[in-house]
Every structure is written in C-alpha cells, then in structure tokens.
N, C-alpha and C positions, 0 to 999 in steps of 0.2 A: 655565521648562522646564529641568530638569536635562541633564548633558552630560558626554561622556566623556573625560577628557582623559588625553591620553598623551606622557608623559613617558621618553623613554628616556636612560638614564644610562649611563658608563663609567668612568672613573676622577677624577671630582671631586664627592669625599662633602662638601665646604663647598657648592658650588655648588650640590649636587641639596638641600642641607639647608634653604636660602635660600629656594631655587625650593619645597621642599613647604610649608615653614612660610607662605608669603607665598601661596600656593595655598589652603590649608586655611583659615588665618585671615581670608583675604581674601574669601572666598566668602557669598553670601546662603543659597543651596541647598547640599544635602548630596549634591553631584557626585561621580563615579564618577572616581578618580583613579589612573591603572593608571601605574607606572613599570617599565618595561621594563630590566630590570637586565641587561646585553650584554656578559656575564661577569665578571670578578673583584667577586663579588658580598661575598667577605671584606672589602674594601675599603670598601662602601659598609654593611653590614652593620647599624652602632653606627645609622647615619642610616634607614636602613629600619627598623630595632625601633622608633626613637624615635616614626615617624610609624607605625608599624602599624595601628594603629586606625580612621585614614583614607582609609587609600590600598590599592588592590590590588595583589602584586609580584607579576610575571611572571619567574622567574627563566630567564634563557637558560642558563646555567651555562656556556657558553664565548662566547666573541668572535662574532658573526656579521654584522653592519655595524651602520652608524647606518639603513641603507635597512633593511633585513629586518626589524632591532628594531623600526624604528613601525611596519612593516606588520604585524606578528605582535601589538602593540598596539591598533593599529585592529581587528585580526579578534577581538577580544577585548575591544572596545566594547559595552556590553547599550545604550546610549541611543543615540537617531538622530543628535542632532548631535555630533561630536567636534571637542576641541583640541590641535593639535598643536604642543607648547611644548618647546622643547629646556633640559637642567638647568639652561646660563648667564643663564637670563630669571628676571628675579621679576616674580610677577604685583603687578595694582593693583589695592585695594580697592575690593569690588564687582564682580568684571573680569568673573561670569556674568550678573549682570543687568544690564550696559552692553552684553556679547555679544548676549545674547536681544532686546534691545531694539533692534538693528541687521541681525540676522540676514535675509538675502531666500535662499529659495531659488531651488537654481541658480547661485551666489554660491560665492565663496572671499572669505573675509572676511579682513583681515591686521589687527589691531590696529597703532598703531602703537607705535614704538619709541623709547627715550631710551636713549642710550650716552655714555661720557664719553670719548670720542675722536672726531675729522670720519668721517663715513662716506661711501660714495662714493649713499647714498640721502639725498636733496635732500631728502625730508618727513620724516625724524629729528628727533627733536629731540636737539642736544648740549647736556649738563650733566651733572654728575661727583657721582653722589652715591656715589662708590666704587669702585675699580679693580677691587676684590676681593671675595669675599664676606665675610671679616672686617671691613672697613672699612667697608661700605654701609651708610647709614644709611635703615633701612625705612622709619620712621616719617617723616622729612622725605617723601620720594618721596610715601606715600601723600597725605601732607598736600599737595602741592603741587599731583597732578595727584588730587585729588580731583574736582573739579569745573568740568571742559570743557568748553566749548562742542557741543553732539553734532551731527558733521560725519560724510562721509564723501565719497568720490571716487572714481574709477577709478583710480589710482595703486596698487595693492595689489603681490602678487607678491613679498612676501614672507613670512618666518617671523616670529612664530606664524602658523596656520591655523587659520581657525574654518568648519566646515563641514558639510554629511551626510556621514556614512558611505556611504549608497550612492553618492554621485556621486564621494566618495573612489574607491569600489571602482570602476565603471562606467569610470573613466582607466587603471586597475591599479595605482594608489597610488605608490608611491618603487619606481623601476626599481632594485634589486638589485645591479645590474651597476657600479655608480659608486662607484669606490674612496672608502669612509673617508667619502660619501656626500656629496664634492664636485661641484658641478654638476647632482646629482639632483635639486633643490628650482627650479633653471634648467626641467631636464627635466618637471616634474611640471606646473609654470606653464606652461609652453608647450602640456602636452595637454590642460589643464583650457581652457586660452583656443581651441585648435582644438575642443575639442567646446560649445564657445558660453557656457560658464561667462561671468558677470562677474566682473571681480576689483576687490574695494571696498578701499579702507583706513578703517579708523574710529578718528577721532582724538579720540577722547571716552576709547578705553580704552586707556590707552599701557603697554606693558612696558618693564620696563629688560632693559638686554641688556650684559652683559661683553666681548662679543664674542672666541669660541672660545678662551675655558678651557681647552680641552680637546687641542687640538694646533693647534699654531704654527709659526712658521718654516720652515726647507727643506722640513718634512715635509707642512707643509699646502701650501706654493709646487708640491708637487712630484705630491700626489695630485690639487689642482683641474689642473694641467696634464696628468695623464692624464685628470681626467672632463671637460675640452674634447673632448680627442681619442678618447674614447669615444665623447662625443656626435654627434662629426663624420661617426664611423664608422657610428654610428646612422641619423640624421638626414641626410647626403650632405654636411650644411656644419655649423659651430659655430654653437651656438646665443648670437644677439646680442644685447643689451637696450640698450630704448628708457631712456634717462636722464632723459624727462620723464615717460611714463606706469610705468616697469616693465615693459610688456608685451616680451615674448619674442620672437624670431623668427629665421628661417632662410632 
C-alpha cells in the first residue's frame, strides 16, 4: 500500500538532499512525497529541482512553524496512511514495505532510530555513520540495517510517525502554538495515547537521525523551555515521560 510522507524542511539543503535521495531510492512503491518547504525556499531550491520528479513541493513562501508546515502537509496527503519524517533522518532501504508490513490500525507506529551520539531514548541504537550529511556514509547504513529481526513494542512515541491520516486529524495533529515546534511531538503523543491510540516501535525499520541540524544551542535550550511552559499552561502541569515506555503524562 502506497503512503504519504511529509517532509517539512527549513534551512538545511544538505540534510533535506540526504533525507530525499535515501527516501526515493530506498522505496519499493512509488509513494507520495510532499516536502513542505517553511519559507526561504531560494535556499533549498538547487535540492528541490534535483528531486522534482519524485516529490511534491508545497511551498509556504514565508516562515510559518515546524507545527503548521506538517499540518498543512498532512491536509495535502491523497493516501490513508502518512509518514512524518523530519529533513535530519535518512530513510532505510525498503522503509515502505517494512512500514506496511507492521502497520495496525489505531496505532502510531515510531520506527526506530540510529544516531551517533547517546540519546536520552534507551531503544536507539548508537553508531556514527556520520555527524553530517556530507560524511554519512548511505550505503554502509543500508547494508548493515538491512535485515532485522521484525520486532516491535509499546515503546514508541517518538519521531518519525507512521500512521492514518484521519486518526492524525481526529487528535488535531501538531498544536500550532509550540514555539520552533518544541515539546509539540510531547503534546501530540500524549493526545494520541488519551484517545486510546497504541503506540509501537518497529525495530526492523530504523532511521538515522543527526539529531537537529537545524537549530541548536541557547536557541533551541530556550524555545523547548517555553513549549514546557506552554504546555503547562495548557495541560494545568508539564507534560512528563516515562523513560522505560515513552508514554507521556500529566
């Protein structure tokens, strides 16, 4: 079954270049691949012509968040199930027909993930096949996590997301309101698990992840401490995670 995946990008044209080529080449089926470009679109520009041919661009033409841009992504999904993959992930070969093959509905599926720094997620797997997208080396990755064991668990909860569209919609998808869209993906796990969703991890299909490319330092220290404190305002208390399941709560 084909799938809609959305990608939204900002200012790292290596990153989204890694993330589409390892997306298109790595796929069995000819999936719907919408990249959400969330303004300075000159920027990513050279890297969208390249992949033209495969992908759909949604352009925003100015800034609007990392939250609006997938949601305006998702509403602009034509297939039932959607992936929501942020630019700093390269996919793994095969990653829709290991998705399809795992999918339950009513489910938030999380693949899992390999990063080359300790994560504070205990079911990562660490190994360094490249800090950056210049350095990574594709080919080793796909070869290595080719062929896994097909597991999965109630450990999810996090990004990517393999899912329906409407049970996306039916939560209200990425709340809006969470600066730079820190603490949203907190927020989204938490309403998807109160409206009775499972949430799996499937450790057959792993992505690599750079972890945020994209903004760093005081700036990102300093938006995830106002989407605590958004959420708090929201919710009456910060939303807290369980360290062995993932799951969310308040």
């Amino acid at each position: 079954m084909k799938c809609s995946v959305i990608i939204p990008t900002y200012q790292s044209p290596e990153a989204l270049d890694l993330c589409l080529r390892s997306a298109i080449q790595g796929q069995i089926e000819e999936n719907q691949i919408i990249v959400v470009v969330d303004g300075f679109y000159d920027i990513n520009k050279e890297i969208l012509e390249k992949h033209a041919k495969s992908i759909d661009i949604l352009n925003l033409e100015e800034n609007v968040g990392l939250c609006r841009a997938t949601n305006l992504g998702v509403y602009n999904a034509k297939y039932e199930l959607i992936l929501i993959v942020n630019d700093d992930n390269v996919f793994p070969h095969r990653w829709d027909d290991m998705l399809n093959k795992s999918y339950q509905p009513n489910s938030v599926m999380s693949p899992n993930q390999v990063e080359p720094t300790p994560s504070m997620f205990s079911q990562f797997i660490i190994k360094d096949f490249g800090r950056d997208p210049k350095t990574f080396n594709l080919e080793a990755f796909w070869e290595e996590y080719a062929n896994l064991m097909s597991k999965k668990d109630e450990t999810g909860s996090t990004l990517p997301i393999f899912m329906s569209k409407i049970d996306y919609l039916k939560v209200g998808g990425w709340d809006e309101n969470y600066e730079q869209g820190m603490v949203a993906d907190w927020d989204f796990f938490l309403k998807c698990q109160l409206s009775g969703m499972n949430m799996y991890r499937i450790y057959e299909c792993c992505f690599y992840h750079f972890a945020s490319i994209s903004i760093n330092g005081e700036k990102r220290k300093q938006a995830e401490m106002n989407g605590h404190e958004y959420a708090k305002y929201k919710w009456g208390s910060y939303i807290k995670h369980n360290p062995q399941n993932n799951l969310k709560f308040i």
